[in-house]
N, C-alpha and C positions, 0 to 999 in steps of 0.2 A: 403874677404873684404865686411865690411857691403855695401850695395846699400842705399845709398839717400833718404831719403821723406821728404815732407813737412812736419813739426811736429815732426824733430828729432832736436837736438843741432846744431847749428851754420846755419839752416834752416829757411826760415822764419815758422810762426807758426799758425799765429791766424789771424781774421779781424775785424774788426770794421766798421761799418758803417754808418757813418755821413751826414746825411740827413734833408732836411727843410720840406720834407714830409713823414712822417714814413708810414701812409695808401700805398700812391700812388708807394710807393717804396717795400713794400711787395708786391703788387698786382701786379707790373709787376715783380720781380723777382721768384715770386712762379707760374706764366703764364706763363714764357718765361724758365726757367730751372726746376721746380717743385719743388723749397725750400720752405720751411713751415718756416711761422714765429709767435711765440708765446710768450705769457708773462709768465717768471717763475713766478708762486703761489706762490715758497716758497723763494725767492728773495726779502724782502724790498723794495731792492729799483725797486720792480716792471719792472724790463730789459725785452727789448723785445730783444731775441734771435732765431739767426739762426739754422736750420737743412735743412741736407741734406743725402738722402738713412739712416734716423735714426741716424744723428751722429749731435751734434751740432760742427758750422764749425762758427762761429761770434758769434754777436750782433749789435744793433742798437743804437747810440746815436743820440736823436731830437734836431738839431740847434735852434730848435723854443724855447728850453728851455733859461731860464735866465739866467744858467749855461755857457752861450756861447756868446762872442758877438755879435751883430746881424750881423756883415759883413763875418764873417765866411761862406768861402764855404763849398758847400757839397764836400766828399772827402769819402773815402776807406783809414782807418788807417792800414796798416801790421805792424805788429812784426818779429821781429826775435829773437828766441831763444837765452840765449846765459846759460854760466855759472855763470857770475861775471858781472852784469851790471855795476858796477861802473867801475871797470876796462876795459870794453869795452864802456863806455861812453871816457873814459879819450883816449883812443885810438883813437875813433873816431874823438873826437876834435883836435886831434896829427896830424891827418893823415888828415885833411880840413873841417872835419864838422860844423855845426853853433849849437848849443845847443839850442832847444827853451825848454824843459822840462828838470830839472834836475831829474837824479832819483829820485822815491817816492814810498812809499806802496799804493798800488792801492787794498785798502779793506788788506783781508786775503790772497788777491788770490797770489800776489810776487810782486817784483818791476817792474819798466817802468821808462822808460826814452825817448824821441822823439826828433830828431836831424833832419839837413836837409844834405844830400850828397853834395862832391864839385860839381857835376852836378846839384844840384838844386831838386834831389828828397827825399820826409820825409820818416822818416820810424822812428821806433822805435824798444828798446832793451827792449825783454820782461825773466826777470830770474822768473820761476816759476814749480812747478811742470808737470809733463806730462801729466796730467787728465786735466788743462789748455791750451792746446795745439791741434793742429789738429792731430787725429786718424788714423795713417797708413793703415786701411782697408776702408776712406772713400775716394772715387773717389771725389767726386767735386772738392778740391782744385787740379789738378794735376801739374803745376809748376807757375815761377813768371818770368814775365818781366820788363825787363826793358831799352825802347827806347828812346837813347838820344844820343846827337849830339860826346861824348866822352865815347863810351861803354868800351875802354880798360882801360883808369881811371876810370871807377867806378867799374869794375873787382876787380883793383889792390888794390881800398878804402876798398873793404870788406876784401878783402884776409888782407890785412893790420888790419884788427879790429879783422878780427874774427879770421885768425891765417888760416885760407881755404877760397877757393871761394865756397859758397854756393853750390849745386852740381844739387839742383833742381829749380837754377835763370839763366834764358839767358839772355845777355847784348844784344842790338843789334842798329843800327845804326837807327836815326829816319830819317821817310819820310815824303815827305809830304810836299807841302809849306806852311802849317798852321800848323806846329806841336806843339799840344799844349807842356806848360810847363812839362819837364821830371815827368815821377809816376809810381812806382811800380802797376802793375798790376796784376791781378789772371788770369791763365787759369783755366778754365773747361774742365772738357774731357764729350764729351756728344755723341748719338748716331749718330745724325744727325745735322750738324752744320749748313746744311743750311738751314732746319727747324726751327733751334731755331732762326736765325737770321731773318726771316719770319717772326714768333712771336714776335720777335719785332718791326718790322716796321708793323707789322699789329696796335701795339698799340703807333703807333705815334714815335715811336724812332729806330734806323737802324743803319746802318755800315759808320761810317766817316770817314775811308777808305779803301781800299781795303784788300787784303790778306796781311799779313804782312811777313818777312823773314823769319818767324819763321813757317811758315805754320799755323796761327790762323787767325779766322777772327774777330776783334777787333768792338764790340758794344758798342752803346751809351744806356743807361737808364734814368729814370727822375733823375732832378737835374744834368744832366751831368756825374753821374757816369758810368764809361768803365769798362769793363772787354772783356775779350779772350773768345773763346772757341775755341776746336779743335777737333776731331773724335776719341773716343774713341776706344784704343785697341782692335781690335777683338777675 
C-alpha cells in the first residue's frame, strides 16, 4: 500500500500566500522557519516564490495589488490535488459547498477552482501536473489541519468529493473561546518547535493558543497568518 504525502492525488498540494505585506511577511517567515523567498527571473509575471530545504513549496500573492479588492483579507490559499476538477467541483457543491471560483486555467500551469466547506473553511481544487505540486522529499509541508466546531462532517465532505479522506489532513474539534473562523492550516515539522515559536514572539507575533489536540503548537504571523509546527522526526 502506497503511504500518504502531501503532493500526491487526492492530497492537499500547493500554497499560496496572500498578504498586504509581501517584505514584512518574507522577513518573518524566512527568520522564524528559514524559507527563502525569491522572484522568478524567468516568470513574466515576476512571482515571488516560496522554498524550503531547496524545494519550492508556494508563492506569494500582494493584496496591495489592484488585482484584489482592497477589503480582502490576508489568508493561506491550499489546494488539493485532484484528477478531474470539474467533476470534483460538481461533487463538492453536491455534497454542501458554496462555489466562489469556478474552474479556470490558471496560465499553462492546469486548472483551479476555490469553493468554501459546509463548515465554513476555503480551500481549492488544484488538476495539474506533479512538477506543480509539493515534492515528497521536502519536509516543510508535513500534514494539514483542520479545527472546527464539526470535524466529523468535514471528514465525510472530502471523503464525499474526493472518493477518500485525505490521509495527510487531521479534522479535529476547535478550542478555545475566540476561535477564529474554520481554515485549513499547514504543519511544519521542524527541529525545535519551541524555538521557533520564540522566534516569533521575539518578532512581535506568538502562539494564540496553546498546544493543540494534535500535538502542534499553532502561530501567529504578520497579517494574521497561522500555521503549525510540530518536532520533527528523529
Amino acid at each position: 500500500m502506497t503511504t500518504p504525502h502531501l503532493g500526491a492525488l487526492n492530497e492537499f498540494c500547493w500554497m499560496d500566500v496572500k498578504t498586504h505585506d509581501v517584505p514584512g511577511t518574507a522577513a518573518f517567515f524566512s527568520a522564524v522557519l528559514g524559507w527563502r523567498f525569491a522572484v522568478d527571473g524567468s516568470d513574466w509575471r515576476r512571482a515571488t516564490k516560496i522554498f524550503a530545504d531547496g524545494h519550492q513549496i508556494g508563492g506569494v500573492s500582494d493584496l496591495s495589488s489592484p488585482l484584489y479588492p482592497p477589503d480582502t483579507p490576508a489568508h493561506i490559499a491550499y489546494y488539493l490535488a485532484v484528477d478531474d476538477v470539474e467533476a470534483r467541483t460538481e461533487a463538492a457543491t453536491a455534497a454542501g459547498a458554496h462555489l466562489v471560483l469556478a474552474p479556470f486555467d490558471a496560465g499553462d500551469q492546469g486548472r483551479i477552482a476555490t469553493l468554501i466547506d459546509p463548515v465554513g473553511a476555503a480551500f481549492s481544487l488544484w488538476q495539474t501536473h506533479s512538477s506543480h505540486r509539493w515534492s515528497p522529499s521536502a519536509r516543510a509541508p508535513q500534514r494539514m489541519v483542520l479545527a472546527c466546531p464539526r470535524p466529523e462532517q468535514a471528514r465525510r465532505f472530502y471523503q464525499d468529493v474526493l472518493g477518500t479522506v485525505p490521509g495527510c489532513a487531521d479534522f479535529v474539534p476547535a478550542h478555545g473561546a475566540e476561535e477564529p473562523e474554520p481554515r485549513w492550516e499547514l504543519v511544519v515539522a521542524v527541529d525545535d518547535p519551541d524555538a521557533v515559536a520564540a522566534r516569533a514572539r521575539g518578532l512581535g507575533h506568538g502562539t494564540p493558543a496553546g498546544r493543540d489536540p494534535v500535538g502542534e503548537q499553532r502561530l501567529t504571523g504578520p497579517d494574521g497568518l497561522t500555521f503549525r509546527v510540530r518536532a520533527a522526526a528523529s
